[in-house]
C-alpha positions in Angstrom: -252.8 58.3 91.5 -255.1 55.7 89.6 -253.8 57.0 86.3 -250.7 55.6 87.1 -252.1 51.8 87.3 -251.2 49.2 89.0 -248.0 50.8 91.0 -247.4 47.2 92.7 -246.4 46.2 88.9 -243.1 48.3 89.0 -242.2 49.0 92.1 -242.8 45.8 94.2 -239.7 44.9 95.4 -237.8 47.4 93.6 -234.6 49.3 95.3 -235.0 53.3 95.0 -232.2 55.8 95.9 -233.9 59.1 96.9 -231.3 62.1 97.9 -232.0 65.1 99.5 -234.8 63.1 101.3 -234.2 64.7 104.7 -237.9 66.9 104.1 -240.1 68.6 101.0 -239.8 67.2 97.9 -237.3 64.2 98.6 -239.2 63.6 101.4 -242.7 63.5 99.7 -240.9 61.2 97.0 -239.4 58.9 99.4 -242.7 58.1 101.1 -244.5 58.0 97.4 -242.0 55.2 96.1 -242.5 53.4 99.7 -246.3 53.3 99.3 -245.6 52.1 95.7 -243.9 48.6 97.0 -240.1 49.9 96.6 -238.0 49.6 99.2 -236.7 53.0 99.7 -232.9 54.0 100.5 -233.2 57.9 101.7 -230.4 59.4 101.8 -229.0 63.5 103.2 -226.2 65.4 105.4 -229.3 66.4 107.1 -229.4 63.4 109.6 -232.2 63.9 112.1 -234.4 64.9 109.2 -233.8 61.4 107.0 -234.1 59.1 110.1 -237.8 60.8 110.5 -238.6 60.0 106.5 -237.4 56.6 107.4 -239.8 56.6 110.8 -242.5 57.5 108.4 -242.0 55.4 105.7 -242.0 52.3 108.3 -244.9 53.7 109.9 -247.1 53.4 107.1 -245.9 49.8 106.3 -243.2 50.6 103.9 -239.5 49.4 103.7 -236.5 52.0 104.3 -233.2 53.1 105.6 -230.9 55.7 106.1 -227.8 56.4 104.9 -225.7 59.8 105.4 -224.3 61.2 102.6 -222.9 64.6 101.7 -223.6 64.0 97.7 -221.1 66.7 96.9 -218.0 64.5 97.6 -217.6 61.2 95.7 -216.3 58.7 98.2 -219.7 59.5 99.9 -221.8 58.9 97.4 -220.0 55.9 95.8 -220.4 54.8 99.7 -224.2 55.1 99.5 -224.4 53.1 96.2 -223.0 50.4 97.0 -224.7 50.3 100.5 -228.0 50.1 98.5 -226.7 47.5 95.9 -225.6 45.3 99.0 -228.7 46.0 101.0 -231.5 45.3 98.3 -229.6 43.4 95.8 -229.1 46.1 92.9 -230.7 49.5 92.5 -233.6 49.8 90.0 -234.1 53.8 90.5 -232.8 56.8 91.6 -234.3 60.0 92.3 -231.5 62.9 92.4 -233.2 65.2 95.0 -230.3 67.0 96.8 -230.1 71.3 96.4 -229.5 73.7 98.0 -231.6 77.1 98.0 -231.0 79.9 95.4 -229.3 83.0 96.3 -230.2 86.4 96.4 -227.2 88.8 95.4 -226.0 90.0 91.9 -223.3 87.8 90.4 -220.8 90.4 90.9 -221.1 90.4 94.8 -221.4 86.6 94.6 -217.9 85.6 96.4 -215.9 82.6 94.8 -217.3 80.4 98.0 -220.3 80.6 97.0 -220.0 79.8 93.5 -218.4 76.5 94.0 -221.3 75.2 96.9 -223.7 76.1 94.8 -222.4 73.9 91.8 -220.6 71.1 94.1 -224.5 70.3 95.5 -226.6 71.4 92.8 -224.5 70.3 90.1 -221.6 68.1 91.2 -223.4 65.9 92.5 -225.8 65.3 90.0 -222.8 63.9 87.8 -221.4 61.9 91.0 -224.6 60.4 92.0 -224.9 59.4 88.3 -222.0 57.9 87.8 -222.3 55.4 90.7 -225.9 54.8 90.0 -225.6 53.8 86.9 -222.6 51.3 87.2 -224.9 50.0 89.7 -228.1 49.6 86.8 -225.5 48.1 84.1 -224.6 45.5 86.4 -227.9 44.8 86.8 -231.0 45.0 84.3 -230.7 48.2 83.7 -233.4 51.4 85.4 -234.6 55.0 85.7 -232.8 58.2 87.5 -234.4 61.1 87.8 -233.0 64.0 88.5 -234.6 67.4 89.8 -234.2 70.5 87.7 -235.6 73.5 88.1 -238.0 75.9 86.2 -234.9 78.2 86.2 -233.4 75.8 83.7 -235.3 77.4 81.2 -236.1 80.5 82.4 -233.7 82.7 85.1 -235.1 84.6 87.9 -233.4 88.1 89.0 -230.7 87.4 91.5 -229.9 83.9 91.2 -227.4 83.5 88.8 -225.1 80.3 90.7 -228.6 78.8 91.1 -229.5 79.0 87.4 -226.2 78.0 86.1 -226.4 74.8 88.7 -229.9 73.8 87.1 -228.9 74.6 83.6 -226.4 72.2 84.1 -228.9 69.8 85.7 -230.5 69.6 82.4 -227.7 69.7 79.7 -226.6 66.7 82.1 -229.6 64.9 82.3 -230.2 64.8 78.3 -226.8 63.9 77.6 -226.6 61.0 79.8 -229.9 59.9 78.5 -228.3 59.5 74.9 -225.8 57.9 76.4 -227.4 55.3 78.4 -231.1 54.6 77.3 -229.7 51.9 74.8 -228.4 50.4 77.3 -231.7 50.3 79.3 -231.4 52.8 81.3 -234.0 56.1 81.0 -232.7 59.3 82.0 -235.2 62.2 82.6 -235.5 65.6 84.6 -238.4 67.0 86.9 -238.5 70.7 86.8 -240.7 72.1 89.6 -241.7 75.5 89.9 -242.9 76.9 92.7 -243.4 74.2 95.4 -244.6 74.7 99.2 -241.4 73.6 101.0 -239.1 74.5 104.0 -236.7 76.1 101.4 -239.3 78.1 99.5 -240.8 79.4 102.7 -237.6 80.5 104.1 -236.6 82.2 100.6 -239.4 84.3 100.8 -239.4 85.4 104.5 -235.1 86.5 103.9 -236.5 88.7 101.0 -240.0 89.6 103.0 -242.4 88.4 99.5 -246.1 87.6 100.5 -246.6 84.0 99.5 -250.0 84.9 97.7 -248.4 87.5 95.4 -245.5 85.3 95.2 -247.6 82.4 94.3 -249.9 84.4 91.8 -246.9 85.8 90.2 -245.3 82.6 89.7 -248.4 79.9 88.4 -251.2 80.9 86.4 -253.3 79.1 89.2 -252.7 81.2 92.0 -251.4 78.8 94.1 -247.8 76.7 95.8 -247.5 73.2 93.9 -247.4 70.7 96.7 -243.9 67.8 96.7 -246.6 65.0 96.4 -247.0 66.5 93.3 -243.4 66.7 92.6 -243.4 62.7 94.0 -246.4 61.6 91.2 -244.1 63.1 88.5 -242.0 60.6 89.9 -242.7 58.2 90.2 -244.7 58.3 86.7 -240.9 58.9 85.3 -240.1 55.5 86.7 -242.9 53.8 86.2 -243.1 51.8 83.2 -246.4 54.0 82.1 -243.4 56.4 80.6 -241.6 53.9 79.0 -241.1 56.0 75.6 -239.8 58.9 78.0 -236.5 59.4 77.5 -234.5 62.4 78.2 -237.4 64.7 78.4 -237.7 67.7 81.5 -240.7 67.4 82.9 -241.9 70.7 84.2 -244.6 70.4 87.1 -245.0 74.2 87.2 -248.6 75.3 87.5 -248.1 77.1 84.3 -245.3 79.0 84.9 -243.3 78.4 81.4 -246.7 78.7 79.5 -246.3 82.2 79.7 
């Protein structure tokens, strides 16, 4: 990650919220900020999974902790804030990692239940975690939050209509709160991944029985999975102050996919 410079420049020291950083992406980004100097809060309901990215983090000479948090419900997630803030001193960035898979059923089948998980984790708590991370930024000298979309923000896949309406949403929220906020020195963008090689990916395409090469030729004009380290550069590139006239924008990380 040489293009990126000298990391040590913007993340030494630094506090980092990472959600969803029980495994894949938030995983890959939680051990990316780590090697980058910031000392990393990781954050999931998934408990045993976020205590290992915390064991790996240490083990390669980084600085982290783990806080449970089910980022649908407010108290929670105003809970982890201000651990962070009391544990590091502020909170400079926040990556906004928590989802839940898409679904595979027609919206008319889709029963109300359903509906209303999928937003409360996808989409709920992008606006909760935002909310608390950013009174936590004013209060200090301001930051970055970046928060994961999806390619399905721009372009809906057959079957998944909860999913795309969550990640629509991701965006529309992410732009708007970058008006609001980035005079007030805080920069506000979206990652939008495409296909990448995680847990959830894997086990979406065994329930509908895809073969990952077609799958993965269908859905990059490279033939192949993205990788979350890749998902972690865009990261960490977002926050870095290499994309300080970034602002607002949805990053897509897609290996093509919305080129076509």
């Amino acid at each position: 990650m040489s293009h990126l410079g000298n990391l040590d420049q913007w993340f030494d020291g630094r506090s980092t919220i990472v959600t969803g950083g029980s495994g894949g992406m938030g995983r890959a980004i939680a051990l990316a900020f780590a090697a980058a100097g910031s000392r990393v809060i990781v954050s999931d309901v998934a408990v045993a999974g976020g205590e290992e990215t915390v064991d790996l983090v240490r083990a390669a000479g980084g600085e982290a902790q783990f806080i449970a948090a089910d980022v649908s419900k407010g108290a929670d997630v105003e809970a982890l804030v201000n651990e962070a803030v009391r544990a590091y001193g502020g909170l400079d960035y926040a990556v906004n990692a928590a989802a839940i898979e898409f679904e595979i059923d027609y919206l008319a089948d889709l029963s109300e239940d359903d509906w209303d998980r999928m937003l409360d984790v996808n989409l709920k708590s992008i606006f909760l975690c935002m909310k608390h991370e950013i009174n936590a930024m004013l209060a200090g000298s301001g930051g970055a939050i970046v928060n994961i979309a999806s390619t399905n923000s721009y372009r809906p896949q057959a079957h998944q209509s909860a999913y795309t309406a969550s990640k629509f949403g991701v965006l529309g929220l992410t732009k708007s709160a970058a008006v609001d906020y980035a005079p007030r020195g805080i920069r506000i963008n979206a990652i939008c991944p495409g296909s990448i090689d995680t847990p959830m990916l894997r086990g979406a395409m065994a329930k509908r029985g895809r073969d990952p090469q077609e799958v993965a030729n269908r859905l990059s004009l490279i033939g192949r999975f993205g990788t979350p380290d890749e998902i972690a550069a865009a990261a960490l590139w977002l926050c870095s102050g290499a994309s300080a006239f970034t602002i607002g924008h949805a990053l897509a990380v897609d290996g093509g996919y919305l080129s076509r």
